[in-house]
N, C-alpha and C positions, 0 to 999 in steps of 0.2 A: 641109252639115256645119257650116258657121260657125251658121248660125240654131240648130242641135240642140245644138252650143257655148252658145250665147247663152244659150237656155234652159233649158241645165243651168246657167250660173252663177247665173244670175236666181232658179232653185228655189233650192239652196245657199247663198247669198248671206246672205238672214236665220239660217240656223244659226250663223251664225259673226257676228252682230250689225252685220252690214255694210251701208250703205246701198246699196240698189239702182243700177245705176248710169242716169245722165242718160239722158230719151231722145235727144237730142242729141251722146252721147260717141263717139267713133272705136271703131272696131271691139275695139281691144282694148285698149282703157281696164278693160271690166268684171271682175269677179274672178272667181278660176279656181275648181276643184273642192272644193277644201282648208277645212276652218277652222282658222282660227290660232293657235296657241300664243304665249306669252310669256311671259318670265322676264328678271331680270338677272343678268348673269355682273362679278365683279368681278376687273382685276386691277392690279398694280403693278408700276411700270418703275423700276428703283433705280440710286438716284445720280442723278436728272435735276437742272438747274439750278430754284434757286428766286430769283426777280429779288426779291422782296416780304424774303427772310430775309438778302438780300446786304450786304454793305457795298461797294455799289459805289466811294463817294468812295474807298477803297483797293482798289479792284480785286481784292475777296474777295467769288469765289459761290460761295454755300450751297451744300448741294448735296442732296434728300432723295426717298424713294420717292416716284413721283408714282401716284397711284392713280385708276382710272379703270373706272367702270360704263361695262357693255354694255348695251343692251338689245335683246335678240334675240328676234326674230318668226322664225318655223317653222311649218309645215304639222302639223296635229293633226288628231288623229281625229274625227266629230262629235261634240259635249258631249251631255252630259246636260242632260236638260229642265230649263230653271230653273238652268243655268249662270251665275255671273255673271261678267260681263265688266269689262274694266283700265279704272283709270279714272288716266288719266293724269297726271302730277303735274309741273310747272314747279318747276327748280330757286331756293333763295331766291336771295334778290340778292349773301348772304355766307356761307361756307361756316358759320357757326352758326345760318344762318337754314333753318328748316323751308321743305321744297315745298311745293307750294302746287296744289291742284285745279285744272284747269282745263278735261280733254273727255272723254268717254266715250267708249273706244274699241272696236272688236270683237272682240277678240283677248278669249282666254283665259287668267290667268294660270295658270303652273306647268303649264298641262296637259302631256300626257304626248306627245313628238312621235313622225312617225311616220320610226322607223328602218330603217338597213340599204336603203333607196336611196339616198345620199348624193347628197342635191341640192347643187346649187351654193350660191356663199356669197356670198354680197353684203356690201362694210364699206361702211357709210355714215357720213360726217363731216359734221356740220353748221358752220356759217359762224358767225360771229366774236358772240360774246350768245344766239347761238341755243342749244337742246338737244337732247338725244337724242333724245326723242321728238315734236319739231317738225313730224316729216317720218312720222307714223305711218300717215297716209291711203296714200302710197307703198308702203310697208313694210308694212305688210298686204294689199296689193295684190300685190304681188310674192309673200308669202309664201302665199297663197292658188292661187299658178300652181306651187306648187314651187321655192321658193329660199326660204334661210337667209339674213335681215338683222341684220347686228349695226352698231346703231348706238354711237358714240364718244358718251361724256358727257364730254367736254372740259372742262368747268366754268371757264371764260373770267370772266376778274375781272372785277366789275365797277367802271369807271374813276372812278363819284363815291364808291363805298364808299374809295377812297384816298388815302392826300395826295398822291403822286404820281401821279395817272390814268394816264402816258405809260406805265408800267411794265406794265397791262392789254393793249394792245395789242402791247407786246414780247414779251410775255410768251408770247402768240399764235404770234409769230413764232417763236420757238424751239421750240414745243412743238409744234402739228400735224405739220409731218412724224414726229418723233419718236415721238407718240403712233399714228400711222398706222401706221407701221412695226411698232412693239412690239405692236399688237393682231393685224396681220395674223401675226404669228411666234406671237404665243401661242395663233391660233385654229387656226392649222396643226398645232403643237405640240402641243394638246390636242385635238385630233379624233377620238381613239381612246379619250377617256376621259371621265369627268364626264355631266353629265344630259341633251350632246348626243351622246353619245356615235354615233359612226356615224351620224349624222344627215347630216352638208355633207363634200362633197367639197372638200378642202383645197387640192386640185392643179387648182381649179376655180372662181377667185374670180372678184369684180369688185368694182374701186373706185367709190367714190361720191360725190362732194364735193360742197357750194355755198360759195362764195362763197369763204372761207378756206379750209373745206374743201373745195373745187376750186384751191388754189392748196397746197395740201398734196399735195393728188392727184399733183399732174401733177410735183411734185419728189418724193415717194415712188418715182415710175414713173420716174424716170430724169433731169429737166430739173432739174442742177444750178443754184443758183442761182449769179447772176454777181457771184465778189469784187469784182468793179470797178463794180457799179450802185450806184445809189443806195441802194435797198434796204437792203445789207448793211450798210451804216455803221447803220444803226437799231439795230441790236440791238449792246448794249458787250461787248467784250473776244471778240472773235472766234467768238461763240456760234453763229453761224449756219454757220459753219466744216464743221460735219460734212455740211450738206448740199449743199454746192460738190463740183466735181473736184477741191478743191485738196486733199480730205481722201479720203486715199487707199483705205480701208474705204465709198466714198457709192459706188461703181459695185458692190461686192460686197453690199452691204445689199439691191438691189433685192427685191423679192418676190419666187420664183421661180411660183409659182403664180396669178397675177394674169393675166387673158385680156381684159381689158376695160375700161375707165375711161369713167366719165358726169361731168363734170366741168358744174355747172350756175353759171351766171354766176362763174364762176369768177374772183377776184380778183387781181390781180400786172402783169400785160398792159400797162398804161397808165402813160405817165410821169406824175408826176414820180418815180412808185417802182417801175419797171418791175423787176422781179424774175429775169429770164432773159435772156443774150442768144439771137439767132437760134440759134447753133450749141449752148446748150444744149437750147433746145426740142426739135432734130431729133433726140435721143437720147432721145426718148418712142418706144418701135414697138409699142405695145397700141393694138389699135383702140379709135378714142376716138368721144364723143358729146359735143359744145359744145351745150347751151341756154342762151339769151342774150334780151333785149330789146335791139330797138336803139335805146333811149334810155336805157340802164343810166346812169347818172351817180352808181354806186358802181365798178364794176368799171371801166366803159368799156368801150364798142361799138366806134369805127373812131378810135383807138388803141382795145386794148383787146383785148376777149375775138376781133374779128377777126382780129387782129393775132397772139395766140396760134394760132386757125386757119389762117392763110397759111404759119404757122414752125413748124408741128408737123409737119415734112417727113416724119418718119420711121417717121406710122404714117396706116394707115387713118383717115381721118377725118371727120366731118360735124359740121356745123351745122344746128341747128336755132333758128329767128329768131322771136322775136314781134314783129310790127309796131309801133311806138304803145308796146310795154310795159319799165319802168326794172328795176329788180333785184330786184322781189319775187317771180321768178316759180317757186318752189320751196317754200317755207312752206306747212302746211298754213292759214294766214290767222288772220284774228281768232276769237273766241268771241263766240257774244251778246251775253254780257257788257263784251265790249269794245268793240262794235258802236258807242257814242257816246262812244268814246275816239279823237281824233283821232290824237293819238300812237303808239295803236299800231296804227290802222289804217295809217298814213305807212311804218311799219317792218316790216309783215304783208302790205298789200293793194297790189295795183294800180290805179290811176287810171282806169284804159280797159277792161283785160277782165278778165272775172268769174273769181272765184276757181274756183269749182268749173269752168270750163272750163278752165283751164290744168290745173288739176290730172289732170281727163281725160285732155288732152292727154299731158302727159308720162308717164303711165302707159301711153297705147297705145305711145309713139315708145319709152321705156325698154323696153317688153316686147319688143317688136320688135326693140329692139337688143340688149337680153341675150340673148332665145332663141336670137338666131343666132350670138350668139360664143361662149355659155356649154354651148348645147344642140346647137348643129348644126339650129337648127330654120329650112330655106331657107322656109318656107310664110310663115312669119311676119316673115322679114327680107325677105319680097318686098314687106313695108308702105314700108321704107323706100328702096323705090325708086320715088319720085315722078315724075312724066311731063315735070314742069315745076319750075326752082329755086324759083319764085313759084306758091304754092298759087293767088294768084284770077287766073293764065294758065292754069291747066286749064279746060278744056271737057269738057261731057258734055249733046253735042245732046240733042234730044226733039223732037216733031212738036209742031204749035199745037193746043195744049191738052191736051197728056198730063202725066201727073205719073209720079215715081216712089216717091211720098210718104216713107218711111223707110227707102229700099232705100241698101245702102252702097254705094259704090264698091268693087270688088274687083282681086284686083293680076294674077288671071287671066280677067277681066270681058272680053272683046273689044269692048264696048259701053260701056266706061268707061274705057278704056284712057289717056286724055287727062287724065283726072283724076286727083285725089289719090287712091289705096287708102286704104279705111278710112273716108273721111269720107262723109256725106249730102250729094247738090247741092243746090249755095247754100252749102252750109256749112263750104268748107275756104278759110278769105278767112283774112287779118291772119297768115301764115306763110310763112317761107322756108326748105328745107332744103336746104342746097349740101353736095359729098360731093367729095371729092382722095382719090386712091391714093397708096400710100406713092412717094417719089420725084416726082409730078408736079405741075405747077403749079395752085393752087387754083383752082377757080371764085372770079367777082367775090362780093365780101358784098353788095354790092348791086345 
């Protein structure tokens, strides 16, 4: 059945302008039956603070609609021959600066989705300069298997367009939960109506963060931040306020519909600005997904995003580790174009392993982890039950000199049972997935 999967996605695949996937990727990396739709939905959150219109020297903020593009991927019918496909656009660097072209994607715009199943909803936030469609290789991956992604266009200032750059960063701070919150209420809100109409089940999400956007996640979901950390002094005149316990509406805000959280190098964890204490972490109880590098020297690994792991008592939880790799490991990466731009390889790529395998990767371990929270799908959540915390401690004998050339590991294999599901041997090296039940003590991160 998996192989008759494979290559139904493999046929399907080019309708929907999708690149085939690696022969090398985990089982269920490759994309589902679906081709993709896409559109933008726009909305505003009124009254939010604006740091840039304030007069802070006197302790007067602004205050004005904050408006904010979706861009949402969907399952759609096949196109017509000679469809063309989105071609995706980087925000400029100032809100009067034009986008700016940068990749061609496989998605459809505006096509016409397919309604009245109401798949699950995926909100994806991206991290701190990033944008909306950063993370689209994801995102049409998932929307390809049956779920609804709407990505946040945050529009994150940028700090040399400013005289005061510090404001950029604060700005951050106040805003992601906020915006997190107001999207997932609006897409609840309007499910019954507009051009997605009955398309995503409302009562059926899952959150999706990096980097900011995983430190928005996980106080969206419940992990007040701490008035007494350091953190909160950043942001002036008590802005941060609404997302503590101290502010008595942040425990009623949760999302009632949220089943899931993917929180990827997710930011806050690590002093000198650790964002949580212990006891608000353990008031997260969504099953959650940590992917990390453990040499992140943005986020922090051990202080850090393990650290979030040990204290997220309260829910279902896992880790997923790249060996060797620092905090790019989420980005759909550079462009050609940018190929001999060091800069932005440093800010896109990783040092050690190849973009399009992590990318793989987190497509099989995401699938696996949303089908079984969002879907009820055990077949597929049985990937994420590895044999061993340390993928290159799995074994999977052979006689002298047999192969099993591109045979996977599977998770009901009696003959692979030792190894990781999913992967090809030899080929599940430089990861580590540890997993805690709510209540009990973690596995080591290392």
């Amino acid at each position: 059945m998996r192989l008759a999967a494979l290559v139904l996605a493999l046929v399907l695949a080019p309708l929907a302008g999708r690149a085939q996937p690696l022969a090398d990727a985990p089982a269920l990396s490759a994309p589902g039956a679906y081709a993709v739709g896409v559109r933008t939905l726009t909305f505003a959150n009124p009254g939010q603070p604006d740091l840039l219109a304030s007069d802070l020297a006197n302790g007067k903020i602004a205050r004005r609609d904050r408006v904010l593009p979706v861009t949402v991927w969907y399952p759609t019918a096949k196109p017509k021959a000679g469809a063309a496909v989105v071609r995706y656009m980087q925000p400029g660097t100032t809100p009067a600066a034009p986008p700016v072209f940068y990749r061609t994607g496989g998605a459809y715009p505006d096509a016409a989705p397919v309604s009245g199943q109401h798949f699950p909803l995926v909100v994806l936030s991206h991290g701190y300069r990033n944008w909306a469609t950063s993370f689209a290789d994801l995102a049409e991956n998932l929307a390809s298997k049956g779920y609804v992604v709407a990505s946040i266009e945050h529009r994150d200032l940028e700090p040399k367009t400013l005289a005061n750059p510090q404001l950029s960063f604060a700005t951050t701070l106040i805003t992601r939960v906020a915006d997190q919150r107001f999207v997932i209420a609006e897409l609840t809100r309007t499910a019954g109506e507009g051009p997605l109409r009955d398309v995503y089940d409302p009562d059926d999400i899952a959150l999706v963060g990096y980097s900011m956007g995983g430190f928005g996640a996980l106080t969206t979901l419940g992990a007040g931040l701490d008035p007494q950390g350091p953190l909160y002094k950043l942001a002036p005149f008590d802005l941060l306020k609404p997302f503590t316990t101290l502010d008595p509406d942040f425990a009623a805000g949760l999302p009632k519909g949220v089943k899931a959280m993917v929180a990827l190098a997710p930011w806050g964890g690590a002093p000198p600005l650790r964002a949580w204490s212990a006891e608000g972490l353990a008031q997260v109880s969504v099953p959650t997904l940590l992917v990390v590098g453990d040499q992140d020297d943005v986020s922090g690994y051990d202080p850090g995003v393990a650290w979030l792991y040990a204290n997220l008592a309260g829910a279902d939880r896992r880790m997923l580790v790249y060996e060797n790799a620092r905090h790019n490991i989420a980005l759909d990466g550079v462009t050609p174009a940018q190929a001999g731009d060091f800069k932005e390889i440093e800010r896109h790529e990783e040092p050690v392993w190849r973009r399009d395998r992590i990318l793989a990767i987190n497509r099989h371990f995401i699938t696996a982890f949303l089908d079984q929270n969002l879907k009820g799908d055990g077949a597929h959540g049985a990937y994420l039950a590895v044999p061993t915390p340390r993928a290159a401690d799995g074994t999977w004998s052979l006689a002298p000199g047999a192969s099993v050339g591109d045979r996977l590991a599977g998770p009901d294999d009696a003959n692979t049972a030792d190894y990781w599901p999913g992967f090809q041997r030899r080929w599940a090296l430089g990861l580590r997935l540890l997993h805690a039940a709510p209540g009990s003590p973690p596995d080591a991160p290392r």
